[in-house]
C-alpha positions in Angstrom: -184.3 -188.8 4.9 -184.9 -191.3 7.1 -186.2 -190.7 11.0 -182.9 -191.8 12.7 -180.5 -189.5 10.2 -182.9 -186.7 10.4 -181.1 -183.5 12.2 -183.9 -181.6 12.6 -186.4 -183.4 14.8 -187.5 -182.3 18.0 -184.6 -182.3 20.9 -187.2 -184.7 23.0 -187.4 -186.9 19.8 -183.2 -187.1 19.2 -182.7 -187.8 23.1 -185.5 -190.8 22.9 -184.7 -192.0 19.7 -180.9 -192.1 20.3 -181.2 -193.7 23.1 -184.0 -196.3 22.4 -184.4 -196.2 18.6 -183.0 -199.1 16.5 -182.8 -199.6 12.9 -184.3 -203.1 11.5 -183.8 -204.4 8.0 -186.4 -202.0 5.6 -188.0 -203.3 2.7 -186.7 -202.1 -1.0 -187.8 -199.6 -2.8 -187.7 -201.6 -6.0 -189.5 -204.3 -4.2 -192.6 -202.1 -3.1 -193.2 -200.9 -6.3 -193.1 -204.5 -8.0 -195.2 -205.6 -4.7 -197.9 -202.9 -4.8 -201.8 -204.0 -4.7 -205.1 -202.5 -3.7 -208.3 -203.3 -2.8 -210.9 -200.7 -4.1 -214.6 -200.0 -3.0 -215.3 -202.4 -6.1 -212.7 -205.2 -5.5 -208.9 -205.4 -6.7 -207.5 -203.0 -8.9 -205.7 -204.1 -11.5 -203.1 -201.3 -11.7 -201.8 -199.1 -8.4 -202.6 -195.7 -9.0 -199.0 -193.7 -8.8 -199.9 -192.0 -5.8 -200.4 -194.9 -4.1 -197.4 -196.0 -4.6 -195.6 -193.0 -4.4 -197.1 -192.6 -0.5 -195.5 -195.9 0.4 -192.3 -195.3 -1.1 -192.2 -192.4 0.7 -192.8 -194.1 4.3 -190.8 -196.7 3.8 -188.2 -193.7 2.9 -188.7 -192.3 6.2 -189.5 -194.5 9.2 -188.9 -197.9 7.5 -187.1 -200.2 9.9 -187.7 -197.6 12.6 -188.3 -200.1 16.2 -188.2 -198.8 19.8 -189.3 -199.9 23.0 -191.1 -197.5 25.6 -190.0 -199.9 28.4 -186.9 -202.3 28.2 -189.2 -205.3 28.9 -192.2 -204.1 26.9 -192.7 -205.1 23.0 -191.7 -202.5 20.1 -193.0 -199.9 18.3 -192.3 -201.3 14.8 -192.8 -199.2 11.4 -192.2 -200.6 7.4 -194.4 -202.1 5.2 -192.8 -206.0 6.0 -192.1 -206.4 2.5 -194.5 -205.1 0.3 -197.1 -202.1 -0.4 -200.8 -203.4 0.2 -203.3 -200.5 0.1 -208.0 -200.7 1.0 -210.2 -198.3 0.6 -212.8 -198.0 3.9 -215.7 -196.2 3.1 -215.4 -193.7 6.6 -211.7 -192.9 5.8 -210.8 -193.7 2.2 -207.3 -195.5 1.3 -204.9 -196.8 4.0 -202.0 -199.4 4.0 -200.7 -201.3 7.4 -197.6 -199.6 8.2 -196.8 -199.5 11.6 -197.1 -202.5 15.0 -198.2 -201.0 17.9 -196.1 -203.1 20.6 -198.5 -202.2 23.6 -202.1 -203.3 22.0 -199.5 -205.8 20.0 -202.3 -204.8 16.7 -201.4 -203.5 13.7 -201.5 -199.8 12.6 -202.9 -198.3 9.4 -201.4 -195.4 7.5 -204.0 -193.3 5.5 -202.9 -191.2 2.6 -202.6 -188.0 4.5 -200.7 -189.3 6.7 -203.2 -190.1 9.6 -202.9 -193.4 11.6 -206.1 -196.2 12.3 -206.6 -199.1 14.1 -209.7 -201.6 14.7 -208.1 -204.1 17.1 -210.7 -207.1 17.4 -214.0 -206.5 16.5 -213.7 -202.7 16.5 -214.4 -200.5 14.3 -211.6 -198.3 12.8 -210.6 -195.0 14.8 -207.8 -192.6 14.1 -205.3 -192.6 16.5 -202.5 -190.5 15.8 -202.6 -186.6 13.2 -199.3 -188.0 12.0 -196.6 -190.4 12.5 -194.5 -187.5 13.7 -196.7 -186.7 16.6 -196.6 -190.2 17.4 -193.0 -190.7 18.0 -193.3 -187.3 20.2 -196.3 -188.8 21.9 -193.9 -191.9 22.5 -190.9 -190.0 23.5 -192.8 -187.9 25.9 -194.0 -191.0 27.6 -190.8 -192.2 27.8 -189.5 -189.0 30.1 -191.9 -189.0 32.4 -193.6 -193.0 32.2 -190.9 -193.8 35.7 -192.2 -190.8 38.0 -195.0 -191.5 40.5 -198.2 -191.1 38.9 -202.1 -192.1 39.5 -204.2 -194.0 36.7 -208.0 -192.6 36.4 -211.0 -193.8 34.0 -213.8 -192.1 32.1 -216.4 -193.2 30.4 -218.0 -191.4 27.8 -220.2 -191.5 23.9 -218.6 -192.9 21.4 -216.4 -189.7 20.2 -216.6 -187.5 22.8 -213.5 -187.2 24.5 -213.7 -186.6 28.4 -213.5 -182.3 29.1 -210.3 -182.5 30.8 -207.9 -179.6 31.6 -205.1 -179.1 33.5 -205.2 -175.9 35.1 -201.5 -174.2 35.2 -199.6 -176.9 32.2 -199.8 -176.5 29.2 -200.6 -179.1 26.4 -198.0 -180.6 24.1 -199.6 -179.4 21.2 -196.8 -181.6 19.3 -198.0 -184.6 20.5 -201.4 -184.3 21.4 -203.4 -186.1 18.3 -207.4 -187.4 17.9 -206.8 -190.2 20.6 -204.3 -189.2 23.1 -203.7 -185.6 24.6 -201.0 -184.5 26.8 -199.9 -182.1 29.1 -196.2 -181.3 30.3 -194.3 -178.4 32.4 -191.5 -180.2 33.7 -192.4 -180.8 37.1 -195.8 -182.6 36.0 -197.5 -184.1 33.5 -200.1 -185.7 32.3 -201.8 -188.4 29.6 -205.3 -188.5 28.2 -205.3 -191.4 25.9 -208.6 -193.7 24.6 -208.2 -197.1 25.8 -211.2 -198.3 24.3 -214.1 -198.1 22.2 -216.5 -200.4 21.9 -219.9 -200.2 20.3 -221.7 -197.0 22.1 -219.0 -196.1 24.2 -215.9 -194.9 24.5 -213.2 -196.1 27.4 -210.4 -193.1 28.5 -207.1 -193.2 31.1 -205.9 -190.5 32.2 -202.2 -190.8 33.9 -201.3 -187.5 36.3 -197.7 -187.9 36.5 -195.6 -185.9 39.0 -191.6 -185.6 39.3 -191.8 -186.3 43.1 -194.4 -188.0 45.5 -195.4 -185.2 47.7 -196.1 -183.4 43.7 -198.9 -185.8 42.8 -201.8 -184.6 44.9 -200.8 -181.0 43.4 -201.5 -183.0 40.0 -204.8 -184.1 40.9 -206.2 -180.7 42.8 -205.4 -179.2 39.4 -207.6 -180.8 37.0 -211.1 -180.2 36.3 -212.3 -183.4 36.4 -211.2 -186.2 38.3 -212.5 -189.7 37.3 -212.5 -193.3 39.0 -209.2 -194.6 40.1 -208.2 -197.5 37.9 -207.8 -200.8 38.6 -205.0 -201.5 36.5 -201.6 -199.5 35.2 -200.1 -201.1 31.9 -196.8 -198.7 32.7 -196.2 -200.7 35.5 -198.4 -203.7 34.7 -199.9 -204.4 38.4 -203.0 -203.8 39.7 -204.3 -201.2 41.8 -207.3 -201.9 44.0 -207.5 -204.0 46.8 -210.1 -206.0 46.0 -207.9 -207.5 42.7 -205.5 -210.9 43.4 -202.0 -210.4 44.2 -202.6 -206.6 45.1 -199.4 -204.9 46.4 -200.3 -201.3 47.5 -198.4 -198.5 46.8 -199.7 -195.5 48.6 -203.8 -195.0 47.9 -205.3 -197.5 45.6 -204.7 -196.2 41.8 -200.9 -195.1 42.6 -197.9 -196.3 41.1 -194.7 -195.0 43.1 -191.8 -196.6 41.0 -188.7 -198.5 42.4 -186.3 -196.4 42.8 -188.4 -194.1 43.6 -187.6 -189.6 42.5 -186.9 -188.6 45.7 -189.0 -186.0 47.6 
């Protein structure tokens, strides 16, 4: 059953998805089996494996077609395999297809067998991203819910997978959308976003977001986690800058704050 049909998702995921999920032309069943290639560890094969196949069909089945947008003037979360089934093998993580468009790096995503998702924008080696395409969508529609509240972009810096030791002392984590890049925490009044913004060779680049239903709830936000890093100097939600040092600087509170217009009132 396809993603947009499916009754049983997650009430966060029906409220985001009806809202701000569309359905774009999917590619044919018959076509992706007819389509289907690989590239093994020893070149191309000259016959699909079933399973192969049988995983693709089985996307395609379920989010193909599947576009939304986590801002109405941002680019879109696209997932189908555009037309045909093309699968590599990668020595650290075995088979994967592309799949998926990730609208805010605009880079393609990979799909491994299991489910998994990749990506290895630019010159980048692969990373997984995402335990499941499932807890990406609730990743995404978690964002969506709280992305508009007042909030405060921090940095960390750390070795190449090892995730910053973050907690948040009083929410709890969204197990449901918390995967191997991103981790989130959410109780209503607060939340907040861990998520790997880069990872270059011998280093990994983290943002965390401490979102906050009102103003006068953010500094509540920050005096609860166990680590705070270096304000930002530059929020993709809101796509301005946020030091005073940067051009065209508007400030908006302390330096690393977003308040959004209009703003949740106090």
């Amino acid at each position: 059953m396809h993603v947009l049909d499916d009754p049983t998702v997650s009430a966060r995921v029906a409220r985001f998805l009806g809202t701000q999920g569309e359905r774009w032309p999917s590619t044919p069943i018959e076509r992706l089996r007819r389509s289907a290639s690989a590239d093994g560890p020893d070149g191309p094969l000259a016959v699909v494996p079933d399973e192969l196949v049988a995983v693709a069909v089985a996307f395609e089945e379920r989010y193909g077609g599947l576009a939304y947008r986590l801002k109405t003037d941002g680019n879109h979360m696209e997932y189908g395999l555009e037309g045909a089934a093309y699968f590599r093998w990668t020595a650290d993580l075995g088979w994967m297809f592309p799949a998926a468009l990730d609208g805010a790096w605009t880079w393609g995503v990979d799909v491994l067998l299991d489910g998994r998702t990749a990506m290895a924008p630019g010159n980048w080696p692969y990373r997984l991203i995402d335990r499941s395409i499932e807890q990406r969508i609730e990743k995404h529609a978690l964002l969506a819910e709280v992305q508009l509240w007042p909030h405060v972009t921090l940095s960390y810096e750390t070795a190449t997978l090892v995730p910053p030791a973050i907690t948040l002392s009083g929410v709890p984590e969204v197990r449901e959308a918390t995967g191997p890049a991103d981790r989130l925490w959410y109780d209503g009044a607060v939340a907040a976003h861990l998520s790997l913004h880069g990872w270059p060779a011998g280093s990994d680049y983290w943002v965390l977001r401490c979102f906050a239903r009102t103003r006068a709830g953010l500094s509540g936000v920050l005096d609860q986690l166990s680590e705070i890093g270096e304000r930002d100097d530059w929020c993709t939600i809101c796509s301005r800058p946020l030091q005073p040092s940067m051009p065209s600087y508007v400030p908006q509170g302390e330096p690393g704050l977003c308040l959004p217009s209009p703003p949740v009132a106090d």
